[in-house]
PDB file of N, CA, C, O and CB in Angstrom:
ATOM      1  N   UNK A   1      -2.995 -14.063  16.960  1.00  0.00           N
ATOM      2  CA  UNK A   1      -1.956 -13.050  16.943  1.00  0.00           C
ATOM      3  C   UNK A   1      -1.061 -13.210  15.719  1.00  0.00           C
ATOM      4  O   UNK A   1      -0.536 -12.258  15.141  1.00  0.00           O
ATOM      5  CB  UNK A   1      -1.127 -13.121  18.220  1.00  0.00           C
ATOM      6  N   UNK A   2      -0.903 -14.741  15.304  1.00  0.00           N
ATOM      7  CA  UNK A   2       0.065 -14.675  14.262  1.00  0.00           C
ATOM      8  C   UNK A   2      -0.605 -14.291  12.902  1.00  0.00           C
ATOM      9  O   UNK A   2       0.170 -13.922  12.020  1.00  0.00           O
ATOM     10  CB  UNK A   2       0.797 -16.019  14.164  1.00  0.00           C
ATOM     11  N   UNK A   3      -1.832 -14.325  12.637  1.00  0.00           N
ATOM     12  CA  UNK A   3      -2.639 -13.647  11.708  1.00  0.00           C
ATOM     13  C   UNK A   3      -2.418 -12.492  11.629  1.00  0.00           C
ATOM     14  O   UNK A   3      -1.915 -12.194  10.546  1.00  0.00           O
ATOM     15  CB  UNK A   3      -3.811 -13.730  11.853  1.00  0.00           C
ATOM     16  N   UNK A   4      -2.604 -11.480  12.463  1.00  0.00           N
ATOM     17  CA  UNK A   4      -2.426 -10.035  12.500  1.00  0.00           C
ATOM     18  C   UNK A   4      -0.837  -9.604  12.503  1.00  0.00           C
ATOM     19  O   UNK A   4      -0.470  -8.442  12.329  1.00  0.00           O
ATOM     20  CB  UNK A   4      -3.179  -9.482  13.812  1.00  0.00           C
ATOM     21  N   UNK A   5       0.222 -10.928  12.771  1.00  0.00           N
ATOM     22  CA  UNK A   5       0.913 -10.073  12.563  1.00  0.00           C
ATOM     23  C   UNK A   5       1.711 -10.541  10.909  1.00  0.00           C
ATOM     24  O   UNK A   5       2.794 -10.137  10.486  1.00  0.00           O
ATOM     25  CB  UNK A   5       1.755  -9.903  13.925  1.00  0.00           C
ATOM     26  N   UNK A   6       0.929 -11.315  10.368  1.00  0.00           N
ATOM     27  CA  UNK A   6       1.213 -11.911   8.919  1.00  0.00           C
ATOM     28  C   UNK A   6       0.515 -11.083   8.130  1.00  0.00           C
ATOM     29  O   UNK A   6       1.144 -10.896   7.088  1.00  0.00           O
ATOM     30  CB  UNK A   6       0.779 -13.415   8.628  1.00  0.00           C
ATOM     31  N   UNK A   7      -0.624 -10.435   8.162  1.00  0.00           N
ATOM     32  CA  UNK A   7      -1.224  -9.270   7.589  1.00  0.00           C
ATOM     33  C   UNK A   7      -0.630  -8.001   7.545  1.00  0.00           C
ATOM     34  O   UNK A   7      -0.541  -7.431   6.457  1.00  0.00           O
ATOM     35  CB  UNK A   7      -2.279  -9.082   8.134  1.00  0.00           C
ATOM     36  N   UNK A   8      -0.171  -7.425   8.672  1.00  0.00           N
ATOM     37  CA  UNK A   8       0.598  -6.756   8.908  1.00  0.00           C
ATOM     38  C   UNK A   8       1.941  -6.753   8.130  1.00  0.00           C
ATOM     39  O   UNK A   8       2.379  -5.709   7.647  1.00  0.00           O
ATOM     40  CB  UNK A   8       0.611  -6.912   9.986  1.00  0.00           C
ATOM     41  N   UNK A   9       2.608  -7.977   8.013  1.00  0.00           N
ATOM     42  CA  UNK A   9       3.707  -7.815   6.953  1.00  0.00           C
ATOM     43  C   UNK A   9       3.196  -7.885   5.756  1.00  0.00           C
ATOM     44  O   UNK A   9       4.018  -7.496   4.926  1.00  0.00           O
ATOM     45  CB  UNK A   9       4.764  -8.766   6.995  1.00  0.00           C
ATOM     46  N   UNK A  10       2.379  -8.152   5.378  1.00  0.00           N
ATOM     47  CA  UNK A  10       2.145  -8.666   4.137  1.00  0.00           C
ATOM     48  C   UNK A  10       1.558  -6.679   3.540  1.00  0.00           C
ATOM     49  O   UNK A  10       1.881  -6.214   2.448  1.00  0.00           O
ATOM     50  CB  UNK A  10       0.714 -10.376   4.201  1.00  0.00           C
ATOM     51  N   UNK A  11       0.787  -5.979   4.494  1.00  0.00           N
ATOM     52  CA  UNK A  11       0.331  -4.746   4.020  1.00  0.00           C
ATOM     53  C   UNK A  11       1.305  -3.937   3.491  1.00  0.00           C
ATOM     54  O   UNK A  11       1.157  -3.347   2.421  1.00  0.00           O
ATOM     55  CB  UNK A  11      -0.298  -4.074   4.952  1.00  0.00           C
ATOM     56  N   UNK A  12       3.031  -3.820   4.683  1.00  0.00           N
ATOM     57  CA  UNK A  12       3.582  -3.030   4.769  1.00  0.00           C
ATOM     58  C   UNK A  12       4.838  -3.510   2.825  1.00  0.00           C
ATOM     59  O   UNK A  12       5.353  -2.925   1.872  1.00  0.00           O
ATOM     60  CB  UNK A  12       4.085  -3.009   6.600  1.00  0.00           C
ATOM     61  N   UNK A  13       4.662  -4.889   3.388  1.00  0.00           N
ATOM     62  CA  UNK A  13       5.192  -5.219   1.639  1.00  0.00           C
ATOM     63  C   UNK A  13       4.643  -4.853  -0.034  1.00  0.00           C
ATOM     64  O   UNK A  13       5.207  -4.607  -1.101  1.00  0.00           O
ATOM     65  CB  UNK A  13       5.094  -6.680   1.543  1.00  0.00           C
ATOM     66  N   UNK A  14       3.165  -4.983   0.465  1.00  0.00           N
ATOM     67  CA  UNK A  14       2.526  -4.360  -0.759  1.00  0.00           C
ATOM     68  C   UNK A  14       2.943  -2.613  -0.809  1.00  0.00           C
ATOM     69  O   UNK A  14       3.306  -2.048  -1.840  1.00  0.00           O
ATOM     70  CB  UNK A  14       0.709  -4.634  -0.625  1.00  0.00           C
ATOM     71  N   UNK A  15       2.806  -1.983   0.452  1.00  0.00           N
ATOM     72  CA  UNK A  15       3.555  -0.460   0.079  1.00  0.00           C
ATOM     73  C   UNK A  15       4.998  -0.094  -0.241  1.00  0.00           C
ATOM     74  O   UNK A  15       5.470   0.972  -0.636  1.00  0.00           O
ATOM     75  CB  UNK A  15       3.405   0.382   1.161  1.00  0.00           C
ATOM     76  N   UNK A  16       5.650  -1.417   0.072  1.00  0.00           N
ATOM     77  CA  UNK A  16       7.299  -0.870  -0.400  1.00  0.00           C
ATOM     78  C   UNK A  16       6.978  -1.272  -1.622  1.00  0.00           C
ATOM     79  O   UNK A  16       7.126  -0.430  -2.508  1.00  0.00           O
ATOM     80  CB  UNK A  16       8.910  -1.605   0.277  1.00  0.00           C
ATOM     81  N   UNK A  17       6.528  -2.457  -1.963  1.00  0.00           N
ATOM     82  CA  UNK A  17       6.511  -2.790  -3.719  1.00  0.00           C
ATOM     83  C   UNK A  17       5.969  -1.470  -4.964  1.00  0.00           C
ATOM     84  O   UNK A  17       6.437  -1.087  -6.036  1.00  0.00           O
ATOM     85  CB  UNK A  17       5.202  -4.233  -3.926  1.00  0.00           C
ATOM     86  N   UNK A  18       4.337  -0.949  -3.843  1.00  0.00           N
ATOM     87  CA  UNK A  18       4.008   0.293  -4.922  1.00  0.00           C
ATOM     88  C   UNK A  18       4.933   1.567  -4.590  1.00  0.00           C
ATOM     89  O   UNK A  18       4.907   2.441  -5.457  1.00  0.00           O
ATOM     90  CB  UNK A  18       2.280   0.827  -4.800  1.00  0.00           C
ATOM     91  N   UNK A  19       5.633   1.775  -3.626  1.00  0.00           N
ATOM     92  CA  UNK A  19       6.365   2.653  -3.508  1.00  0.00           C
ATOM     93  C   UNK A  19       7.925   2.719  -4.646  1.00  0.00           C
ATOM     94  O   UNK A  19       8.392   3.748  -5.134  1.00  0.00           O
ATOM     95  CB  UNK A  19       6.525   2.524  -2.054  1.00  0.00           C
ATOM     96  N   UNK A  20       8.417   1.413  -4.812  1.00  0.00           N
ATOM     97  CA  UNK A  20       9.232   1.286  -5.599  1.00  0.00           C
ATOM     98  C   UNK A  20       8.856   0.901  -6.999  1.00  0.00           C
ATOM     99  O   UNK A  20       9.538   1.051  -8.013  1.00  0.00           O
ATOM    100  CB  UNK A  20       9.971   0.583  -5.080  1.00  0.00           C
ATOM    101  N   UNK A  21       7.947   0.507  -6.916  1.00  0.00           N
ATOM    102  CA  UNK A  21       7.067   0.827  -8.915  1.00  0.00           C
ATOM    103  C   UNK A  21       7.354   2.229  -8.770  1.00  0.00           C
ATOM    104  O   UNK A  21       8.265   2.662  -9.476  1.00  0.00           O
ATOM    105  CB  UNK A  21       4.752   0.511  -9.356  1.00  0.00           C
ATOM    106  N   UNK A  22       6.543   3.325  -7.713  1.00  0.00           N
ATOM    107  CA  UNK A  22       5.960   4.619  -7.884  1.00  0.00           C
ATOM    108  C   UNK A  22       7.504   5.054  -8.574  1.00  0.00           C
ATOM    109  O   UNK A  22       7.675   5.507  -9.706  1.00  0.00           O
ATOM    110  CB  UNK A  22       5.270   5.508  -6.297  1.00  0.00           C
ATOM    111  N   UNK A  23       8.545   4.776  -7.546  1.00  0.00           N
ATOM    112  CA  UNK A  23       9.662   5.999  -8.006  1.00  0.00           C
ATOM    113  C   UNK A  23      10.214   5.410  -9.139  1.00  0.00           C
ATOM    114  O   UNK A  23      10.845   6.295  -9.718  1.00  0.00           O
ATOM    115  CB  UNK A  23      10.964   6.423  -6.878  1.00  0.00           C
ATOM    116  N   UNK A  24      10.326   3.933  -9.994  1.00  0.00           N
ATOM    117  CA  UNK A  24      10.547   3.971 -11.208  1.00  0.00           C
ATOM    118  C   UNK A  24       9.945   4.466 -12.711  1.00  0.00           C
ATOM    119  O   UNK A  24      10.421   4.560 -13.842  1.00  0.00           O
ATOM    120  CB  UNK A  24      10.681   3.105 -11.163  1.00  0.00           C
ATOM    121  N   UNK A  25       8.306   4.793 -11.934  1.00  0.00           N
ATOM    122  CA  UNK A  25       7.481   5.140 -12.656  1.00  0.00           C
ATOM    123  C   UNK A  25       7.935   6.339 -12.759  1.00  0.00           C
ATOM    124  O   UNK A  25       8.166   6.613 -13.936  1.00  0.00           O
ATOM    125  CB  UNK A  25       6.283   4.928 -12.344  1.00  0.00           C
ATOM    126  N   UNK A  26       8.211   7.347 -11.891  1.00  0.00           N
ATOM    127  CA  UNK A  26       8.642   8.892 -12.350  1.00  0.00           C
ATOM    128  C   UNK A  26      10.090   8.611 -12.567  1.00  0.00           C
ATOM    129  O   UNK A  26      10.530   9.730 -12.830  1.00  0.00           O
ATOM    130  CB  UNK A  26       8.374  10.253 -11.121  1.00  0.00           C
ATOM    131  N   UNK A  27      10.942   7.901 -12.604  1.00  0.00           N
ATOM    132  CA  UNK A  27      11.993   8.099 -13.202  1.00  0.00           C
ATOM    133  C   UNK A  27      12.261   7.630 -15.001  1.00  0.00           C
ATOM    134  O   UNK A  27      13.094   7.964 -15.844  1.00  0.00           O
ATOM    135  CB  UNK A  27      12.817   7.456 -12.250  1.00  0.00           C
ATOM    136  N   UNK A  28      11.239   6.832 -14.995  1.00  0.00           N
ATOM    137  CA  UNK A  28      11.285   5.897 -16.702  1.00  0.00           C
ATOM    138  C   UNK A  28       9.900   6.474 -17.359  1.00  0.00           C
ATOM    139  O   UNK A  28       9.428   6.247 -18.473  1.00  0.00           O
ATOM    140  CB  UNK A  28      11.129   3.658 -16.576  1.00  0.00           C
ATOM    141  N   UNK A  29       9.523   7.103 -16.547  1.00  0.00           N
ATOM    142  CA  UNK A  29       7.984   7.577 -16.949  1.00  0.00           C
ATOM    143  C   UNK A  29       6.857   6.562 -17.763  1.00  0.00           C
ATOM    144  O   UNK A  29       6.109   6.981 -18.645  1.00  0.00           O
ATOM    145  CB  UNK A  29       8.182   8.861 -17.958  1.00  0.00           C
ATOM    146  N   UNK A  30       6.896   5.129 -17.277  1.00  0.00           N
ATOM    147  CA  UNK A  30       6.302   3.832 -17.552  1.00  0.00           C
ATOM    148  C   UNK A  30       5.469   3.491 -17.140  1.00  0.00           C
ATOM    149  O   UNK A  30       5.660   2.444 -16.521  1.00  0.00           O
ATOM    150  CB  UNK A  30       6.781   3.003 -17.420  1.00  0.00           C
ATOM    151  N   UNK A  31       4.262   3.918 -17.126  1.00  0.00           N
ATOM    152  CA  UNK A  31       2.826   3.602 -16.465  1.00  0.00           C
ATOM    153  C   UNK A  31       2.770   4.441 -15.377  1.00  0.00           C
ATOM    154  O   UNK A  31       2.067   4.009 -14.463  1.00  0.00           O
ATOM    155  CB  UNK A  31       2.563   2.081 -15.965  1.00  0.00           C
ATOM    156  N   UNK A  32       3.392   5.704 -15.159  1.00  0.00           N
ATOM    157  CA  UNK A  32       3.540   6.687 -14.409  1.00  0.00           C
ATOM    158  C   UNK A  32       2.092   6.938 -13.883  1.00  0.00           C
ATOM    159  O   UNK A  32       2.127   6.659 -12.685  1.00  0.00           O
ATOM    160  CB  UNK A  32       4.215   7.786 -15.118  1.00  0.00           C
ATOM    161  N   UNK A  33       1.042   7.271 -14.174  1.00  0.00           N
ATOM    162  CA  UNK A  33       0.178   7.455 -14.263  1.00  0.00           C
ATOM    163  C   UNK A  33      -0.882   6.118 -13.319  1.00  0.00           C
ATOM    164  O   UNK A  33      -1.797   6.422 -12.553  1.00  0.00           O
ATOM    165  CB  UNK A  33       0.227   7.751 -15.612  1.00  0.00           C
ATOM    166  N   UNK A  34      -0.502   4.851 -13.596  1.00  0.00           N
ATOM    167  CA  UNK A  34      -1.295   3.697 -12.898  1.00  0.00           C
ATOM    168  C   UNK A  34      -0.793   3.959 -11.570  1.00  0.00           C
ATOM    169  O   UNK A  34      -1.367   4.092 -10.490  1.00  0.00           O
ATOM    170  CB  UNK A  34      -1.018   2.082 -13.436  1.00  0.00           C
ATOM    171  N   UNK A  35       0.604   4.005 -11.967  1.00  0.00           N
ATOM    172  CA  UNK A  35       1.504   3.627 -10.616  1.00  0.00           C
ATOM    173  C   UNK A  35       0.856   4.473  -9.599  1.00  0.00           C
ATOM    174  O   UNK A  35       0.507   4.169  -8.459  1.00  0.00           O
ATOM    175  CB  UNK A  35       3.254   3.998 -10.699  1.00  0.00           C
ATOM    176  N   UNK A  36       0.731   5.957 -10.431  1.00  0.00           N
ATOM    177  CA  UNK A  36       0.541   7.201  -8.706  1.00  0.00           C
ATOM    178  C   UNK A  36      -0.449   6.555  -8.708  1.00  0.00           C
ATOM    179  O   UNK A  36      -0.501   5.697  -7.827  1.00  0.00           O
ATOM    180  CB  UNK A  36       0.320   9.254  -8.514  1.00  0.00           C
ATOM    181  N   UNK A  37      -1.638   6.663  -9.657  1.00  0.00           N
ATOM    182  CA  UNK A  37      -3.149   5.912  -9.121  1.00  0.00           C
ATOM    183  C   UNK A  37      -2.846   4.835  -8.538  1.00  0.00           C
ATOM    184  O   UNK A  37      -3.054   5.655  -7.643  1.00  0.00           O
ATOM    185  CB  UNK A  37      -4.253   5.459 -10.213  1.00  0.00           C
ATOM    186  N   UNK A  38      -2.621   4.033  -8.182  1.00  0.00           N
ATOM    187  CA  UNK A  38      -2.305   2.921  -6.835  1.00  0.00           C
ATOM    188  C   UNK A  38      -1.389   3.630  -5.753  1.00  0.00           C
ATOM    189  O   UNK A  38      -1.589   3.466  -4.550  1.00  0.00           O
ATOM    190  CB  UNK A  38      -1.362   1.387  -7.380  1.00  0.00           C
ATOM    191  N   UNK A  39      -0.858   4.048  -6.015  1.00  0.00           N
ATOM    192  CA  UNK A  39       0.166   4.697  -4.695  1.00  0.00           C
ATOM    193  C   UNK A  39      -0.874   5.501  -3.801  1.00  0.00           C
ATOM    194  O   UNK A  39      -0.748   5.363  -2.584  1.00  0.00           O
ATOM    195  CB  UNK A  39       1.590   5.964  -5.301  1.00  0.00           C
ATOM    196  N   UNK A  40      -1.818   6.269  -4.242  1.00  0.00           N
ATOM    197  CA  UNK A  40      -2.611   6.980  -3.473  1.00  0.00           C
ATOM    198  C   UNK A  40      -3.580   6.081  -3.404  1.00  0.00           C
ATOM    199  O   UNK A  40      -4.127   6.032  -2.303  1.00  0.00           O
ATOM    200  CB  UNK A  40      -2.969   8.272  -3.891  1.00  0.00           C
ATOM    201  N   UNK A  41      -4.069   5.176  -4.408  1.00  0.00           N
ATOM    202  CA  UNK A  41      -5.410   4.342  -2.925  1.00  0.00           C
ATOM    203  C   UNK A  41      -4.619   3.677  -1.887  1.00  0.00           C
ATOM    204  O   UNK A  41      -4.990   3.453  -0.734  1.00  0.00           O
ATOM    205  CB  UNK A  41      -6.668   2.733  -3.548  1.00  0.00           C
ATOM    206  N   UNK A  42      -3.451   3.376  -2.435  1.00  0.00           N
ATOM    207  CA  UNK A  42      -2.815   2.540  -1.316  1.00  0.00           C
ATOM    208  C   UNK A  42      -2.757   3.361  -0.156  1.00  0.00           C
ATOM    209  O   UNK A  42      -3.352   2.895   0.816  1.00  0.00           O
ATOM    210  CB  UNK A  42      -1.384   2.014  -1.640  1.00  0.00           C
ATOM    211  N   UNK A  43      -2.102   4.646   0.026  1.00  0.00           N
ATOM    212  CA  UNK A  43      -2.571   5.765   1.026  1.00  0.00           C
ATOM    213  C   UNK A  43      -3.435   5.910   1.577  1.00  0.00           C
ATOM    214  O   UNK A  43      -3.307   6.222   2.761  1.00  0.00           O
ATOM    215  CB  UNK A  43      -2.644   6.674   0.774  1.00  0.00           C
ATOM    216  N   UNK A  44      -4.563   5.781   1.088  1.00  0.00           N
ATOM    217  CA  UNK A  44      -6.138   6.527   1.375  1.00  0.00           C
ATOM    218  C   UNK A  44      -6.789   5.221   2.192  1.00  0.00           C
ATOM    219  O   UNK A  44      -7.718   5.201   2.999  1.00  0.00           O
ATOM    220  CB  UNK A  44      -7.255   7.015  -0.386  1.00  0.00           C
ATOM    221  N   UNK A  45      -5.866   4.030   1.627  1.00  0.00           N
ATOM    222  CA  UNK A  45      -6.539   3.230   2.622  1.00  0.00           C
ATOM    223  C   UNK A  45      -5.666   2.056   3.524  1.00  0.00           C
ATOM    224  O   UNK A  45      -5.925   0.880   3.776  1.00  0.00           O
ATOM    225  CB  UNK A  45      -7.653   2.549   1.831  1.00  0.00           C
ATOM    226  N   UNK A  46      -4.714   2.782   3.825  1.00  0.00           N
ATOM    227  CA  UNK A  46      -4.081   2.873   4.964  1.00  0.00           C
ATOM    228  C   UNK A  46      -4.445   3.854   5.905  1.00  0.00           C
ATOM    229  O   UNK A  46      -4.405   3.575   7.103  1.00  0.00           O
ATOM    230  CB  UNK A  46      -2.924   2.984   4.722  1.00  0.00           C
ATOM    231  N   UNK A  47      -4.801   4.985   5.512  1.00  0.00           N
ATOM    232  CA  UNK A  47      -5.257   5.932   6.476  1.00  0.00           C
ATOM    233  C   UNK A  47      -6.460   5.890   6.837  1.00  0.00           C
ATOM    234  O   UNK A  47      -6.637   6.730   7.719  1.00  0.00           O
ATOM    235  CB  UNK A  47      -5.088   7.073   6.152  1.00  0.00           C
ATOM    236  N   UNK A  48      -7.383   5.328   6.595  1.00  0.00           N
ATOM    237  CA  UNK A  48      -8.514   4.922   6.392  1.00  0.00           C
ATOM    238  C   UNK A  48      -8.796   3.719   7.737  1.00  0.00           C
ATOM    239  O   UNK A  48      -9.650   3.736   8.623  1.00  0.00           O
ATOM    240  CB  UNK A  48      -8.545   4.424   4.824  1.00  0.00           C
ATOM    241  N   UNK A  49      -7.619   2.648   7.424  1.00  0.00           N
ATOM    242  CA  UNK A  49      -7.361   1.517   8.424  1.00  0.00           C
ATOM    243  C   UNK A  49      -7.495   2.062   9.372  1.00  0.00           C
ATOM    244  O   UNK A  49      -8.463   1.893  10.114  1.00  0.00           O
ATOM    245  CB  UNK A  49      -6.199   0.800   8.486  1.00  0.00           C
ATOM    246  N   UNK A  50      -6.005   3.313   9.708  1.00  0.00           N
ATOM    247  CA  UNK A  50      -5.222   3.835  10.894  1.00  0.00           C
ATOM    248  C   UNK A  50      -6.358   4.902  11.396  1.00  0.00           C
ATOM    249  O   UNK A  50      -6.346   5.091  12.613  1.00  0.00           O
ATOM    250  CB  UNK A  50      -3.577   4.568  10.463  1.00  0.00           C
ATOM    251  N   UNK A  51      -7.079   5.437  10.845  1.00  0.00           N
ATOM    252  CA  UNK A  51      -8.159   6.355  11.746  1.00  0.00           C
ATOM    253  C   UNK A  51      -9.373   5.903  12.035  1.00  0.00           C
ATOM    254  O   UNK A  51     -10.066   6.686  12.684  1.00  0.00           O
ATOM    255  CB  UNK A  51      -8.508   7.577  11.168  1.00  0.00           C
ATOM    256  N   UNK A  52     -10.021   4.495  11.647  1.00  0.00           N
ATOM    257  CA  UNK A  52     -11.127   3.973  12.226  1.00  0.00           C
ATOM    258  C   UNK A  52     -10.495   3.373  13.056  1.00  0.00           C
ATOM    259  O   UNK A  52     -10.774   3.698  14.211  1.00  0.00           O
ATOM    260  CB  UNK A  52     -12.048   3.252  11.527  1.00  0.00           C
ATOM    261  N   UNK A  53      -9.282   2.152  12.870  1.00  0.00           N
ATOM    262  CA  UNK A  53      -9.211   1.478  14.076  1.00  0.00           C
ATOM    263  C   UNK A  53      -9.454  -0.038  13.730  1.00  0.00           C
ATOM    264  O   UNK A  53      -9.291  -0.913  14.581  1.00  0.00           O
ATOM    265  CB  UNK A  53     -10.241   2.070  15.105  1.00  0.00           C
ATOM    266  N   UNK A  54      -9.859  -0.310  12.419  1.00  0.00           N
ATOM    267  CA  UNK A  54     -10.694  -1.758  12.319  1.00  0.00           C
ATOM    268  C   UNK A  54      -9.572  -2.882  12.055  1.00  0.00           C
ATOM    269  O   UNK A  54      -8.484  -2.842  11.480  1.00  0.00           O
ATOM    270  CB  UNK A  54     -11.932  -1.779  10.910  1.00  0.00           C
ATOM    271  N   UNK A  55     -10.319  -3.951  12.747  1.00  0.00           N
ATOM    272  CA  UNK A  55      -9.840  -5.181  12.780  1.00  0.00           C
ATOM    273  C   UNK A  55     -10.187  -6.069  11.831  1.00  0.00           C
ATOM    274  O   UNK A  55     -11.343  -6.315  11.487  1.00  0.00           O
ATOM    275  CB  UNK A  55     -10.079  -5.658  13.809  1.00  0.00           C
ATOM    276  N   UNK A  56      -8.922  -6.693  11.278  1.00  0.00           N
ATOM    277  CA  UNK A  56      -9.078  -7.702  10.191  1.00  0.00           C
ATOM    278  C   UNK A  56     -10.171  -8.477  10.794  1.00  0.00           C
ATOM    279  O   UNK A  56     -10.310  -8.786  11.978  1.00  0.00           O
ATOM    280  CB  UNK A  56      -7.731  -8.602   9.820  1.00  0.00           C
ATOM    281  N   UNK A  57     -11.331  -8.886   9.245  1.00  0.00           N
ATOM    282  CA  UNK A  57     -11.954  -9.980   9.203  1.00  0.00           C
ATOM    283  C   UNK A  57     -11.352 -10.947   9.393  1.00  0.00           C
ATOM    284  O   UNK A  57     -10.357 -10.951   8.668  1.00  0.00           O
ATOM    285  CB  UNK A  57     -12.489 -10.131   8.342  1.00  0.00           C
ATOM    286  N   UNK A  58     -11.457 -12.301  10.349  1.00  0.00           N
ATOM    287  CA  UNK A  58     -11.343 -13.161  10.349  1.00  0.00           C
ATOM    288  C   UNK A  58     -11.835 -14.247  10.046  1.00  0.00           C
ATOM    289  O   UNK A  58     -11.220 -15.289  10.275  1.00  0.00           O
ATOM    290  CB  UNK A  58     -11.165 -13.082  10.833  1.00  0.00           C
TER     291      UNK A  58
END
């Protein structure tokens, strides 16, 4: 349990981090371009997680 729920923080930290690159990226316009490209795989596979259902490899 403490695995899943250390993964779990650790996912939701990698999206505040690209979320707060993302909005300096459109505000300084500084790798604007990488940033959205990671902001949306980061999306695509979170949603990806959340509609199969799958469980971390252990």
């Amino acid at each position: 349990m403490l695995l899943v729920t250390t993964v779990f923080i650790m996912l939701w930290t990698i999206i505040a981090i690209l979320l707060v690159l993302w909005v300096l990226g459109i505000a300084t316009h500084i790798a604007g371009g990488l940033i959205h490209l990671l902001l949306v795989l980061a999306v695509i596979l979170v949603l990806v997680r959340l509609i199969t259902g799958r469980r971390p490899i252990v």
